[in-house]
Jmol script that loads the backbone (N, CA, C; Angstrom):
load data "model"
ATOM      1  N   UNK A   1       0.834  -1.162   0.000  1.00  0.00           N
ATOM      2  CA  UNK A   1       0.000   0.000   0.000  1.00  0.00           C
ATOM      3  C   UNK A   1       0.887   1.235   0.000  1.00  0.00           C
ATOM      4  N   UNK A   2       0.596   2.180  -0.591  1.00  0.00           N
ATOM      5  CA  UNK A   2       1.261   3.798  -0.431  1.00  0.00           C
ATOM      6  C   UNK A   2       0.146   4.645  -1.038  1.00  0.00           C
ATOM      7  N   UNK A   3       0.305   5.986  -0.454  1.00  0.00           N
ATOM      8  CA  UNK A   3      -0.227   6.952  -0.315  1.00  0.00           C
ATOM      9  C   UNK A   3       0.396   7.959  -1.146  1.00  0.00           C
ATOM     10  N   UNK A   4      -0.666   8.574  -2.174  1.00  0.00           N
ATOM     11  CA  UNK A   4      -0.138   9.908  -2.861  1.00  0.00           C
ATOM     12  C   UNK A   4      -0.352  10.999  -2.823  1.00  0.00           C
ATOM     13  N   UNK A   5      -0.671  11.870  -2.215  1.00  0.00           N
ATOM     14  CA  UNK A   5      -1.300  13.563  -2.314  1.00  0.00           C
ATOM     15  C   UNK A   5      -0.337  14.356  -2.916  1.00  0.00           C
ATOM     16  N   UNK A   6      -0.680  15.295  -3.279  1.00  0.00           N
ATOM     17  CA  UNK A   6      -0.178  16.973  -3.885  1.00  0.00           C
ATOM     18  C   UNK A   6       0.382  17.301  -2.064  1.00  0.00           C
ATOM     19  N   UNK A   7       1.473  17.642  -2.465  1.00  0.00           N
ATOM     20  CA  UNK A   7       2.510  18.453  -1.543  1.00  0.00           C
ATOM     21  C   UNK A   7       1.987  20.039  -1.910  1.00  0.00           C
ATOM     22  N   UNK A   8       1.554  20.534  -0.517  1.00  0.00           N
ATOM     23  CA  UNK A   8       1.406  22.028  -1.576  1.00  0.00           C
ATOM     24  C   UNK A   8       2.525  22.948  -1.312  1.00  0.00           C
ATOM     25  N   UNK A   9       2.391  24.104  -2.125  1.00  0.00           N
ATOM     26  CA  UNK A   9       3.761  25.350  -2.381  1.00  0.00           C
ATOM     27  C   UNK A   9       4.345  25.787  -0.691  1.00  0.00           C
ATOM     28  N   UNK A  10       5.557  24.866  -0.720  1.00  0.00           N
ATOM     29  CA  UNK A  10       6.039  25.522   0.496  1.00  0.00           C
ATOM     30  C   UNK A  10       6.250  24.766   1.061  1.00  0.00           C
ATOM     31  N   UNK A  11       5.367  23.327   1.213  1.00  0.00           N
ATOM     32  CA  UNK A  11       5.143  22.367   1.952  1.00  0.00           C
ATOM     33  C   UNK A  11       6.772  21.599   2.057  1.00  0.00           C
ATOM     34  N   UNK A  12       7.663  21.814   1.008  1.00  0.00           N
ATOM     35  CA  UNK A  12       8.812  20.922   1.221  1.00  0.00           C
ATOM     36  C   UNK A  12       9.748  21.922   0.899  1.00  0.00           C
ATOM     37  N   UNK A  13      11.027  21.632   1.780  1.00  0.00           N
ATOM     38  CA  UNK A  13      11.835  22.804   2.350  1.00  0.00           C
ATOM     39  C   UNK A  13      13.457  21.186   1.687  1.00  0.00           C
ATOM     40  N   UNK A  14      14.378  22.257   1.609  1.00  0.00           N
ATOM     41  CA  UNK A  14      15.668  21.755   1.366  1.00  0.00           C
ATOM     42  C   UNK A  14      16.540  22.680   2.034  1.00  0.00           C
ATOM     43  N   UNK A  15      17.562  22.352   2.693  1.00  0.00           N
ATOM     44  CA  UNK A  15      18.725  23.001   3.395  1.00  0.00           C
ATOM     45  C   UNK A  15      19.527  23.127   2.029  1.00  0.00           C
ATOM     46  N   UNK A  16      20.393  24.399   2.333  1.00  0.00           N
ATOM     47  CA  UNK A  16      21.556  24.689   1.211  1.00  0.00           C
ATOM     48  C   UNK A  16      22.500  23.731   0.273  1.00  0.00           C
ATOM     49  N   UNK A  17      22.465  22.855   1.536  1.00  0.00           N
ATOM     50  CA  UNK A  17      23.484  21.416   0.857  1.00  0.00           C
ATOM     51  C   UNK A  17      22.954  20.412   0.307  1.00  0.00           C
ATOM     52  N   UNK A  18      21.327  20.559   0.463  1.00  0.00           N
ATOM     53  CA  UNK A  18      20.412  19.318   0.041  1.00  0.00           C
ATOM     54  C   UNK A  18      20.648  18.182   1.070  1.00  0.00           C
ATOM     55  N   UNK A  19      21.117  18.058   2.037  1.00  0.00           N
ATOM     56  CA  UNK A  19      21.522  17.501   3.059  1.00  0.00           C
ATOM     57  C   UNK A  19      20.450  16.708   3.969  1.00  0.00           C
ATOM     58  N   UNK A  20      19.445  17.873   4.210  1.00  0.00           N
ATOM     59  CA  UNK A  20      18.018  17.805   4.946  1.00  0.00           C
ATOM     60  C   UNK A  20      16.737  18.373   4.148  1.00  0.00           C
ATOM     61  N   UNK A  21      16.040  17.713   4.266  1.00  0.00           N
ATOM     62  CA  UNK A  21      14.510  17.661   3.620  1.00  0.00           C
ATOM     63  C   UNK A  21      13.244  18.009   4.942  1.00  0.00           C
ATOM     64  N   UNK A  22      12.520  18.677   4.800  1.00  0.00           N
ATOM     65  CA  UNK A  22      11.732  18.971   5.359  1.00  0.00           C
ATOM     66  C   UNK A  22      10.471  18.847   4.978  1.00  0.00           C
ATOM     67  N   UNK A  23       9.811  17.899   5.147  1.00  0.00           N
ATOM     68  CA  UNK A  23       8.277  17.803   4.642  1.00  0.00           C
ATOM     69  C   UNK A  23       6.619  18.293   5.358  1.00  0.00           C
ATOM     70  N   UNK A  24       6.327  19.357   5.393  1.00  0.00           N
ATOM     71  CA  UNK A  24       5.359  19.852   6.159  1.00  0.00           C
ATOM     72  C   UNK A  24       3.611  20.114   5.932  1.00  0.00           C
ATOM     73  N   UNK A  25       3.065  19.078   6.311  1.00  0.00           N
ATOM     74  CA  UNK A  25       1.537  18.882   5.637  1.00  0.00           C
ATOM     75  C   UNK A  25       0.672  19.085   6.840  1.00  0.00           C
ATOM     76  N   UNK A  26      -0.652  19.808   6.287  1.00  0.00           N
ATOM     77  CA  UNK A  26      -1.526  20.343   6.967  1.00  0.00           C
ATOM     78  C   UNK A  26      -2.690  20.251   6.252  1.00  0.00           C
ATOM     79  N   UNK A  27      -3.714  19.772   7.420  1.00  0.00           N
ATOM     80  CA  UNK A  27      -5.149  19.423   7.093  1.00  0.00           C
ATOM     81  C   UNK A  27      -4.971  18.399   6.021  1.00  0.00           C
ATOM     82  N   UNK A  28      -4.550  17.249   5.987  1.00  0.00           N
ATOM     83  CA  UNK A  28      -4.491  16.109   5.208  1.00  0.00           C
ATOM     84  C   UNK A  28      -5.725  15.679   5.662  1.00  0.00           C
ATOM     85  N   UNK A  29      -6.987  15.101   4.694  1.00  0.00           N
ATOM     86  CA  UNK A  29      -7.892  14.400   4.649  1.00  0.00           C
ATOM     87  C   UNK A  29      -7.731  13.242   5.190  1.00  0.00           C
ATOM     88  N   UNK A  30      -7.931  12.006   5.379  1.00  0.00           N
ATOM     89  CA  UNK A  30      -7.903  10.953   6.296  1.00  0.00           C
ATOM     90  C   UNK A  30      -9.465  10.285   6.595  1.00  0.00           C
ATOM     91  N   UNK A  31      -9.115   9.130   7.055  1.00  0.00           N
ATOM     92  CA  UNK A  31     -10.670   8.305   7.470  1.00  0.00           C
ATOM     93  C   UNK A  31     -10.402   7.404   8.053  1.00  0.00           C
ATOM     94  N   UNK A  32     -11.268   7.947   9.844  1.00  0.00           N
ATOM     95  CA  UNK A  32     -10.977   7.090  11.299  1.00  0.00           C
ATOM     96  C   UNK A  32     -12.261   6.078  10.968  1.00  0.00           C
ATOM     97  N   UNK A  33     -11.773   4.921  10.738  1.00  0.00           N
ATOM     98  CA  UNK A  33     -12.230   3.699  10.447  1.00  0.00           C
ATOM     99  C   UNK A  33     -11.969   2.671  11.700  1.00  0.00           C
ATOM    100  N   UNK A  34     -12.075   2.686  13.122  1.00  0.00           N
ATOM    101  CA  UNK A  34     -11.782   1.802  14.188  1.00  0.00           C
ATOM    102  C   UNK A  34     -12.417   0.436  13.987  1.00  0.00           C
ATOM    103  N   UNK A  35     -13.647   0.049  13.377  1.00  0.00           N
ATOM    104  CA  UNK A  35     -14.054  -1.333  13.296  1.00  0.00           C
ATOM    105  C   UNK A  35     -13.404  -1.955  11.715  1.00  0.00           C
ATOM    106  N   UNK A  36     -12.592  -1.607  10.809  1.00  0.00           N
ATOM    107  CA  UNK A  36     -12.335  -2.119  10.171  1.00  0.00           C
ATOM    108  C   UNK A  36     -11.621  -2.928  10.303  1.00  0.00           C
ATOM    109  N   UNK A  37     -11.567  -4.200   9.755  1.00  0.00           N
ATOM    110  CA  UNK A  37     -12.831  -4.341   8.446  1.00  0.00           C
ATOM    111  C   UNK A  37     -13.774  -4.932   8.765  1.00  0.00           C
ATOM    112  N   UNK A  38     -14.266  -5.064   9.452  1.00  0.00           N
ATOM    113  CA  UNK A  38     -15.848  -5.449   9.640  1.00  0.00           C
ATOM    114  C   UNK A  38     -16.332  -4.477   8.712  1.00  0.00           C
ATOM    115  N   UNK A  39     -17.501  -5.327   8.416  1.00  0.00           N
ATOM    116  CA  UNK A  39     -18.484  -4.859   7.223  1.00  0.00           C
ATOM    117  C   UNK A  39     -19.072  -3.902   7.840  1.00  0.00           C
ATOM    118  N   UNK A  40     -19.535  -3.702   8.969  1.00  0.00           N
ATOM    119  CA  UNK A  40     -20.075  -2.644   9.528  1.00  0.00           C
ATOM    120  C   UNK A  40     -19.486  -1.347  10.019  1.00  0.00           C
ATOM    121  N   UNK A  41     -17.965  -0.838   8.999  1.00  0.00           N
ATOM    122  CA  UNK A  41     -17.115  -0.331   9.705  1.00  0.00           C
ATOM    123  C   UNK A  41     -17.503   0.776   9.249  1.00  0.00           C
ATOM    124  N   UNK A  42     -17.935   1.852  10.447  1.00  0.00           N
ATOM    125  CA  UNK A  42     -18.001   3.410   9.591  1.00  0.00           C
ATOM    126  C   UNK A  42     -17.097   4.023   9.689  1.00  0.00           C
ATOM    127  N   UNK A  43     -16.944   4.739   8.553  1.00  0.00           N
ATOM    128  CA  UNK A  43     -16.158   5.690   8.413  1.00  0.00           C
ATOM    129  C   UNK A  43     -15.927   6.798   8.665  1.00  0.00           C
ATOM    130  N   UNK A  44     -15.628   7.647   9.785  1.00  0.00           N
ATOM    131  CA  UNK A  44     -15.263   9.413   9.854  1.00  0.00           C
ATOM    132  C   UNK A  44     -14.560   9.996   9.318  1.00  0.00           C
ATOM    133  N   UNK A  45     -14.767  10.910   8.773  1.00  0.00           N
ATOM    134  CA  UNK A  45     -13.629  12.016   8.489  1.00  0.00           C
ATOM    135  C   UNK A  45     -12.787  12.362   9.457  1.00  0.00           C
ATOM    136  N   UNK A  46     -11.273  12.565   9.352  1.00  0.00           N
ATOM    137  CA  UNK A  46     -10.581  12.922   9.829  1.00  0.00           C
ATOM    138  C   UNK A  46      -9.175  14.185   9.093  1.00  0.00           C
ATOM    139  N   UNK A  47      -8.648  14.387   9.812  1.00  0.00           N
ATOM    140  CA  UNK A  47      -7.597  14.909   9.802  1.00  0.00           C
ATOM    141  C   UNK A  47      -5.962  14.884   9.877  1.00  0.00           C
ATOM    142  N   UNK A  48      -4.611  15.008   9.082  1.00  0.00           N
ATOM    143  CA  UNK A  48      -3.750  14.975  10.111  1.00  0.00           C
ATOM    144  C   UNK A  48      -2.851  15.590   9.425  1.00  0.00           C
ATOM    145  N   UNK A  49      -1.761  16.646  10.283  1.00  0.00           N
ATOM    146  CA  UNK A  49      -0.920  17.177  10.003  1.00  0.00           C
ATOM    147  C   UNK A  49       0.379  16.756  10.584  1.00  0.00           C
ATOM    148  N   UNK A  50       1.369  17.005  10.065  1.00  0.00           N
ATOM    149  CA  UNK A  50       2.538  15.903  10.172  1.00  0.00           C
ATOM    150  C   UNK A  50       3.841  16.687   9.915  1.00  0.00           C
ATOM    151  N   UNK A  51       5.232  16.988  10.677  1.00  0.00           N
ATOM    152  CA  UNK A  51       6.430  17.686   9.741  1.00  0.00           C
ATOM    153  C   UNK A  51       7.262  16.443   9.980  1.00  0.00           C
ATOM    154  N   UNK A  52       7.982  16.186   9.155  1.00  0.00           N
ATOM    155  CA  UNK A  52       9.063  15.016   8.539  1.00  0.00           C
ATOM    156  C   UNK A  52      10.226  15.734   8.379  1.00  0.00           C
ATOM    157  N   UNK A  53      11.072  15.719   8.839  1.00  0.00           N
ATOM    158  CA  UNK A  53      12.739  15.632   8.732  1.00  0.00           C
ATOM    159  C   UNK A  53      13.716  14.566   8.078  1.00  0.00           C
ATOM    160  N   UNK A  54      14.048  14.620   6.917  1.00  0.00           N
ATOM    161  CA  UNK A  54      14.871  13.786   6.470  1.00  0.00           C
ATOM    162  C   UNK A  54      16.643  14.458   6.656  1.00  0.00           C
ATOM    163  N   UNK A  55      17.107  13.956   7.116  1.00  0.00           N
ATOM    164  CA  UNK A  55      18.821  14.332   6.973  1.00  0.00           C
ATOM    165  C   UNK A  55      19.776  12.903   6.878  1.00  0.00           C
ATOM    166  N   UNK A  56      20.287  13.587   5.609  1.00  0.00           N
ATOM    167  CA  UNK A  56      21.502  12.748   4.950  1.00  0.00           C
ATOM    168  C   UNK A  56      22.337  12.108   5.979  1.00  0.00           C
ATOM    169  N   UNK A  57      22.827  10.876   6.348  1.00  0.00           N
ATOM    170  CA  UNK A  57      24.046  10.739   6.549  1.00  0.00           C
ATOM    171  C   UNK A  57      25.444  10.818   5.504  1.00  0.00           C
ATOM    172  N   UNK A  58      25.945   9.642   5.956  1.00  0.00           N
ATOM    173  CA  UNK A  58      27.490   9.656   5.128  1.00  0.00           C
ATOM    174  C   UNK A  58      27.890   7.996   4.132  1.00  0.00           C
ATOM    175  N   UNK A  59      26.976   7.631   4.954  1.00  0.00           N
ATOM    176  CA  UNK A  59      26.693   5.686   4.510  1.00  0.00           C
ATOM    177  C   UNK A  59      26.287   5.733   3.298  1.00  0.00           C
ATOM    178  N   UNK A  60      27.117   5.091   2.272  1.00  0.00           N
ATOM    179  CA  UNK A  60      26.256   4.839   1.260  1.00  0.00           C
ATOM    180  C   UNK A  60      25.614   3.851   0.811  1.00  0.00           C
ATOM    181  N   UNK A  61      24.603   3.709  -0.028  1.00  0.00           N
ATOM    182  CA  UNK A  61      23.989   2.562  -0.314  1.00  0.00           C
ATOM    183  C   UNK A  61      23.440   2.637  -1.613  1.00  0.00           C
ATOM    184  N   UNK A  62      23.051   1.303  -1.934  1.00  0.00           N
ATOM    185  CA  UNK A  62      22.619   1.220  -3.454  1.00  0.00           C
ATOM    186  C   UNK A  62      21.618  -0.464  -3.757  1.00  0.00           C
ATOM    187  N   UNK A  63      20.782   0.039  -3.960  1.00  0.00           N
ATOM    188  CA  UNK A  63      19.862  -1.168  -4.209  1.00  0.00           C
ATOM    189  C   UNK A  63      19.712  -1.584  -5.620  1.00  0.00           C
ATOM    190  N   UNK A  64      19.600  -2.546  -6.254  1.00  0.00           N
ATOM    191  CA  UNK A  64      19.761  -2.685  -7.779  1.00  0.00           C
ATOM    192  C   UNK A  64      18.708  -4.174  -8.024  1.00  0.00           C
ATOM    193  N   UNK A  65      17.611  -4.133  -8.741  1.00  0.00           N
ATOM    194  CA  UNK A  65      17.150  -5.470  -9.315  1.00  0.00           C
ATOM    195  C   UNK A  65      17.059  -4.875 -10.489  1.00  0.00           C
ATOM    196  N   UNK A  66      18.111  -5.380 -11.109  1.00  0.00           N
ATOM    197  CA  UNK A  66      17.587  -5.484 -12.815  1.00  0.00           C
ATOM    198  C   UNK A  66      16.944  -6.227 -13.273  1.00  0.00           C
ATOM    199  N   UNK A  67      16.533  -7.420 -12.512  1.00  0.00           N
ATOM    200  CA  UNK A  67      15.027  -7.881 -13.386  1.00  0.00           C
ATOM    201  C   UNK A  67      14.064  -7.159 -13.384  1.00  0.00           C
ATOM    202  N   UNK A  68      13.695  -6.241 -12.144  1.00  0.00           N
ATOM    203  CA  UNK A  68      12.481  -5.482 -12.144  1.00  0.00           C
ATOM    204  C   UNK A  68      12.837  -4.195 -12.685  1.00  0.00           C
ATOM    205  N   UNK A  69      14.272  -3.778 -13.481  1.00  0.00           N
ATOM    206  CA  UNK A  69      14.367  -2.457 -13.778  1.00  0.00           C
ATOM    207  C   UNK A  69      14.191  -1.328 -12.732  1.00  0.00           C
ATOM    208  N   UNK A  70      14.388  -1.705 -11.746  1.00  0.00           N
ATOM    209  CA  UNK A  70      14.704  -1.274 -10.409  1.00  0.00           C
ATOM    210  C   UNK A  70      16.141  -0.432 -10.023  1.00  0.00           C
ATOM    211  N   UNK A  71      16.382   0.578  -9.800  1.00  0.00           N
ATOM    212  CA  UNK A  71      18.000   0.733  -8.886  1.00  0.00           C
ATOM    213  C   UNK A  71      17.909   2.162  -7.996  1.00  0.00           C
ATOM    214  N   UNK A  72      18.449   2.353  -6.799  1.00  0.00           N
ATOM    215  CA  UNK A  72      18.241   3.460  -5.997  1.00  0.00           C
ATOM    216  C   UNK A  72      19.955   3.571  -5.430  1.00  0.00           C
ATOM    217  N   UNK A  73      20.157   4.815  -5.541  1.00  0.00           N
ATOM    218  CA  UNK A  73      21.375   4.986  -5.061  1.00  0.00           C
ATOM    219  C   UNK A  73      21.437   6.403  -4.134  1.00  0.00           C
ATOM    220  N   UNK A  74      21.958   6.291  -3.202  1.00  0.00           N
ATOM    221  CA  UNK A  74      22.021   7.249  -2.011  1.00  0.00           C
ATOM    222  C   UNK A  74      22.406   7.380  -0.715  1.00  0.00           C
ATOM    223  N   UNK A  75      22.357   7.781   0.088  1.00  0.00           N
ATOM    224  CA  UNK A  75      23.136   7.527   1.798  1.00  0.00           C
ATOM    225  C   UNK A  75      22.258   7.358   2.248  1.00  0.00           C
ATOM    226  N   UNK A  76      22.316   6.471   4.109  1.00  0.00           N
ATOM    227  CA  UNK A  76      21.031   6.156   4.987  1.00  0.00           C
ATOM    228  C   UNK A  76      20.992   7.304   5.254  1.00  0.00           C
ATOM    229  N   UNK A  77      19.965   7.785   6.160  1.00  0.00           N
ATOM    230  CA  UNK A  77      19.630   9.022   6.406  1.00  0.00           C
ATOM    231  C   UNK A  77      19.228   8.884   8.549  1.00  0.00           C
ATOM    232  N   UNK A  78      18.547  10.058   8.733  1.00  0.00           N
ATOM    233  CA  UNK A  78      17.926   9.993   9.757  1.00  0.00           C
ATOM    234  C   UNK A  78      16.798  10.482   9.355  1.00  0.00           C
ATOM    235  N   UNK A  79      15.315   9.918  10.377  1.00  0.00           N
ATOM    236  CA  UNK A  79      14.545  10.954   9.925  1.00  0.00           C
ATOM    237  C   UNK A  79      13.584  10.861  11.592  1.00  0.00           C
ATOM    238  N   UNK A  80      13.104  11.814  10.967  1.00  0.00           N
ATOM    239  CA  UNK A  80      12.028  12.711  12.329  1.00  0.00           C
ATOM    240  C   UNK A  80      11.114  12.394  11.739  1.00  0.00           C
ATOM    241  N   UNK A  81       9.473  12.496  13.163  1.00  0.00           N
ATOM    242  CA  UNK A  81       8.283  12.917  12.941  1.00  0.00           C
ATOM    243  C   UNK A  81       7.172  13.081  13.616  1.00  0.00           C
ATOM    244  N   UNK A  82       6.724  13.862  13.433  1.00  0.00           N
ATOM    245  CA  UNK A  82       5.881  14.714  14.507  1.00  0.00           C
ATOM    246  C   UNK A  82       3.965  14.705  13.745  1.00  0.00           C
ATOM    247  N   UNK A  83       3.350  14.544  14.849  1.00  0.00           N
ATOM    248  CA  UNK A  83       1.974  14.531  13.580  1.00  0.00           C
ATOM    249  C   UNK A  83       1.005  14.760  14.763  1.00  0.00           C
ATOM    250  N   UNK A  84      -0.062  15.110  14.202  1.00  0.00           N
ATOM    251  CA  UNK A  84      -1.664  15.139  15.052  1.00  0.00           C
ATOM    252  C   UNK A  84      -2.609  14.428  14.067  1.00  0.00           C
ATOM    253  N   UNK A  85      -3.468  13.829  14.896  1.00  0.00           N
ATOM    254  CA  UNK A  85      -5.089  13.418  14.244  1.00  0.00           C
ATOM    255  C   UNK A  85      -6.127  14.020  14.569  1.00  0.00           C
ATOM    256  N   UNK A  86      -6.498  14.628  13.861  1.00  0.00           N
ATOM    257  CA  UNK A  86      -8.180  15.184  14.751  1.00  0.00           C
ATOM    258  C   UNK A  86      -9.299  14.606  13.799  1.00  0.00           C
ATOM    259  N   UNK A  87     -10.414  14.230  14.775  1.00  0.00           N
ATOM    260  CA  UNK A  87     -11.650  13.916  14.420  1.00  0.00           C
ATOM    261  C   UNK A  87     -12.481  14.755  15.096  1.00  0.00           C
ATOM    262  N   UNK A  88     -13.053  15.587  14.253  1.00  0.00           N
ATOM    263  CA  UNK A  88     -14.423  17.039  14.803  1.00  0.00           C
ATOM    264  C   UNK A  88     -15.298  16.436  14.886  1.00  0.00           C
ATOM    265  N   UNK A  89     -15.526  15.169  14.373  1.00  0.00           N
ATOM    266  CA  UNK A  89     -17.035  15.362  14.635  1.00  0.00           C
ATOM    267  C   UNK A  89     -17.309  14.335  16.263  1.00  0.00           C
ATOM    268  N   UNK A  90     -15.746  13.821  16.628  1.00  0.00           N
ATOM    269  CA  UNK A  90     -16.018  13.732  18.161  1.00  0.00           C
ATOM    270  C   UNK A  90     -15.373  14.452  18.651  1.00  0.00           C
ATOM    271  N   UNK A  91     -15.241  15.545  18.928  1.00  0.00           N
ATOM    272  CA  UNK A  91     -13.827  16.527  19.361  1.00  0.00           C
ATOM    273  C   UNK A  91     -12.782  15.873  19.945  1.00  0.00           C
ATOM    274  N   UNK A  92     -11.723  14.855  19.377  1.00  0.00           N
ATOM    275  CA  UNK A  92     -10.595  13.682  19.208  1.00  0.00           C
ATOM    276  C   UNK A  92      -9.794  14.410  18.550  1.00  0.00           C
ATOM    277  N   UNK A  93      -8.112  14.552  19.504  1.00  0.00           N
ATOM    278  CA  UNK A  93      -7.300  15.239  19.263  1.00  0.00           C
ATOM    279  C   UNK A  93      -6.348  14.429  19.886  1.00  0.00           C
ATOM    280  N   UNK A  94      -5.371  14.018  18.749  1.00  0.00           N
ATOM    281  CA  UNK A  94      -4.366  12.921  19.321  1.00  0.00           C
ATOM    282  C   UNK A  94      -2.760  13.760  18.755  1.00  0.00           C
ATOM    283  N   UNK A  95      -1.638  14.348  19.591  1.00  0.00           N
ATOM    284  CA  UNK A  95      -0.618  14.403  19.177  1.00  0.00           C
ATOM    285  C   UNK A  95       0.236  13.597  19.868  1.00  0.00           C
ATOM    286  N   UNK A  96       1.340  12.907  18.657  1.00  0.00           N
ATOM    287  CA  UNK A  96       2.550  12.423  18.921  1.00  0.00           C
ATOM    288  C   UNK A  96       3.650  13.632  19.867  1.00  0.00           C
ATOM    289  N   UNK A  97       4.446  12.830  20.205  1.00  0.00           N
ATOM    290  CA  UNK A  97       5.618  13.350  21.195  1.00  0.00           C
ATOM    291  C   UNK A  97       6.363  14.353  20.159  1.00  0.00           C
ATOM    292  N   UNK A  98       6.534  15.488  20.463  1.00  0.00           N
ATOM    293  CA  UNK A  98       7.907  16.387  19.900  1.00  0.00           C
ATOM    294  C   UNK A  98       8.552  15.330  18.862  1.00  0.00           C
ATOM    295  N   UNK A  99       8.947  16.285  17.777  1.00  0.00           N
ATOM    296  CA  UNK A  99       9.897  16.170  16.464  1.00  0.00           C
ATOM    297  C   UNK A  99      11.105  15.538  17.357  1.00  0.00           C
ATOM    298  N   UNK A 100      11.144  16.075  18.339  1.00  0.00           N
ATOM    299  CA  UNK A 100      13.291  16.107  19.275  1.00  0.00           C
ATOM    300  C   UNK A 100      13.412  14.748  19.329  1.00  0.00           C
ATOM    301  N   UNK A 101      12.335  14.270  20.079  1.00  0.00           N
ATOM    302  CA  UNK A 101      11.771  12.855  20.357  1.00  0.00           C
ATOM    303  C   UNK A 101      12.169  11.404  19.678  1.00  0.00           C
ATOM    304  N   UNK A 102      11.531  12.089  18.214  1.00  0.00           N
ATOM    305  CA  UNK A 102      11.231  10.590  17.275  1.00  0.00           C
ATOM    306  C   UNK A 102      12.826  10.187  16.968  1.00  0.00           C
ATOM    307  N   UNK A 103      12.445   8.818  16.436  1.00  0.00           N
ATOM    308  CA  UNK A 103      13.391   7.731  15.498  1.00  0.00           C
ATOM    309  C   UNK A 103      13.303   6.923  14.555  1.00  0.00           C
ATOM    310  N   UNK A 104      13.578   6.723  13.772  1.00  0.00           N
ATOM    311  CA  UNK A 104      13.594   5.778  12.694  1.00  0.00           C
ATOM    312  C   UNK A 104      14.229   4.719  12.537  1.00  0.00           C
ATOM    313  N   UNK A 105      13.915   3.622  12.399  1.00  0.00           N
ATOM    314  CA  UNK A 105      14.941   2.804  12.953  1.00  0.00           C
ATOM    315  C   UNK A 105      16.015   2.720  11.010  1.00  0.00           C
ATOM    316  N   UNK A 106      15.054   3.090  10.060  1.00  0.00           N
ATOM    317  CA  UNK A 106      16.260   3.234   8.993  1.00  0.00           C
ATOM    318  C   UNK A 106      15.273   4.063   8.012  1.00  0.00           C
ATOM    319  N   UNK A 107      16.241   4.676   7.385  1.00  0.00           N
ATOM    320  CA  UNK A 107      15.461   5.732   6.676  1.00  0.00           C
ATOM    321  C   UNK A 107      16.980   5.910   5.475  1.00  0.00           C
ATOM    322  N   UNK A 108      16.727   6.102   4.068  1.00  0.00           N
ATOM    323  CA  UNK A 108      17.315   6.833   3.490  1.00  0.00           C
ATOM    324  C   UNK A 108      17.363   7.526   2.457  1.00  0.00           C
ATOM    325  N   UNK A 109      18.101   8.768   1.585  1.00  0.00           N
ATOM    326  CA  UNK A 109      17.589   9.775   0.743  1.00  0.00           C
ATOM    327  C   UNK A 109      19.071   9.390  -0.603  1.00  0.00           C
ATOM    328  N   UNK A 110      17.962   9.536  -1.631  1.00  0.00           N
ATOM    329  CA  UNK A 110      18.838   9.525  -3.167  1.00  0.00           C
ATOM    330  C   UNK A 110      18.076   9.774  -3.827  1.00  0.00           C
ATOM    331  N   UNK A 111      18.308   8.916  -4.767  1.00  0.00           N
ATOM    332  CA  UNK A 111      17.549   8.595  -6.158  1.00  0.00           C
ATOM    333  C   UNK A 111      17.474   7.548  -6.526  1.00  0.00           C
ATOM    334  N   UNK A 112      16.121   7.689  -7.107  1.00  0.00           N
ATOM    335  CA  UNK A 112      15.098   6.285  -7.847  1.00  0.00           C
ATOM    336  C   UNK A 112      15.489   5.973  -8.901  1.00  0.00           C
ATOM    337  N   UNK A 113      15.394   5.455  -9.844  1.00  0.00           N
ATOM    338  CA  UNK A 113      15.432   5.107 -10.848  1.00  0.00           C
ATOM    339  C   UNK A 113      14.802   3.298 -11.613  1.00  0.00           C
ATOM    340  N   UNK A 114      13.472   3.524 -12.537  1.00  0.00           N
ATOM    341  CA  UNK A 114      12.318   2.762 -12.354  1.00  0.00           C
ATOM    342  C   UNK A 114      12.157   2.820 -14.024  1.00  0.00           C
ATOM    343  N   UNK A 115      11.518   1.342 -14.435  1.00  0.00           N
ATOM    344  CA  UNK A 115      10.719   1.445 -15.774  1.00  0.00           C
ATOM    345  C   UNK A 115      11.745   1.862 -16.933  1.00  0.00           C
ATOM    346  N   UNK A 116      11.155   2.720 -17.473  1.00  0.00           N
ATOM    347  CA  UNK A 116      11.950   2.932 -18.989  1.00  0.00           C
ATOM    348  C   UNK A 116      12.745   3.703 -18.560  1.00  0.00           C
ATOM    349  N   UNK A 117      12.922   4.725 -17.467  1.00  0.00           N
ATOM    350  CA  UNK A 117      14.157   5.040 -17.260  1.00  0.00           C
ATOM    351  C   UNK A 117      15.338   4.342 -16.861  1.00  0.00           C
ATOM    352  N   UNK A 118      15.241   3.105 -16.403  1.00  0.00           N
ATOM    353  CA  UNK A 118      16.054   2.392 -15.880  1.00  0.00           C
ATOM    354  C   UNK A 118      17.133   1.909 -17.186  1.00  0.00           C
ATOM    355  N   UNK A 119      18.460   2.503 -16.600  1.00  0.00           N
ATOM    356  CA  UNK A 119      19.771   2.236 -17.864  1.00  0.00           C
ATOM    357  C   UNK A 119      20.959   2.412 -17.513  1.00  0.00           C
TER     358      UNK A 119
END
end "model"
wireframe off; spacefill off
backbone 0.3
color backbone group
């Protein structure tokens, strides 16, 4: 499974060196689904806003399946993350611990390379 939305203008930040990535989303749509999947599972609208910290390490790495036309090359990284959920229509307000806080246990930043670009 993965998730796609429009990043909007502003929403993603780069340090001078390209080093660190900053990803910052607000009022993301969402749906608090607690009985799923039961067939009887309703659905609420929800909410959640989230800032993501990506920073480069020094490790490099490189993943490659050329059967699947697959290859990613880049350093592990660290990353942060900080987020809230709200559901209005029960006044449900859930935030995670401080950005300072989080961990990843592996995270890392490069480039993709997929499909007909793959060469």
């Amino acid at each position: 499974m993965y998730w796609v939305l429009p990043v909007p203008e502003g929403g993603l930040a780069f340090s001078a060196d390209g080093k660190t990535a900053t990803l910052v989303m607000k009022n993301v749509p969402i749906v608090d689904q607690p009985k799923w999947p039961s067939l009887d599972a309703i659905a609420t609208p929800a909410f959640l806003d989230y800032k993501l910290v990506l920073r480069q390490g020094s490790e490099p790495q490189m993943y490659e399946d050329a059967a699947r036309w697959y290859r990613f090359t880049g350093f592990k990284a660290t990353a942060q993350l900080e987020a809230t959920v709200r559901i209005p229509s029960i006044g449900f307000e859930f935030k995670t611990d401080a950005i300072e806080t989080s961990k990843a246990d592996f995270a890392v930043m490069g480039e993709e390379v997929n499909g007909k670009y793959y060469g």
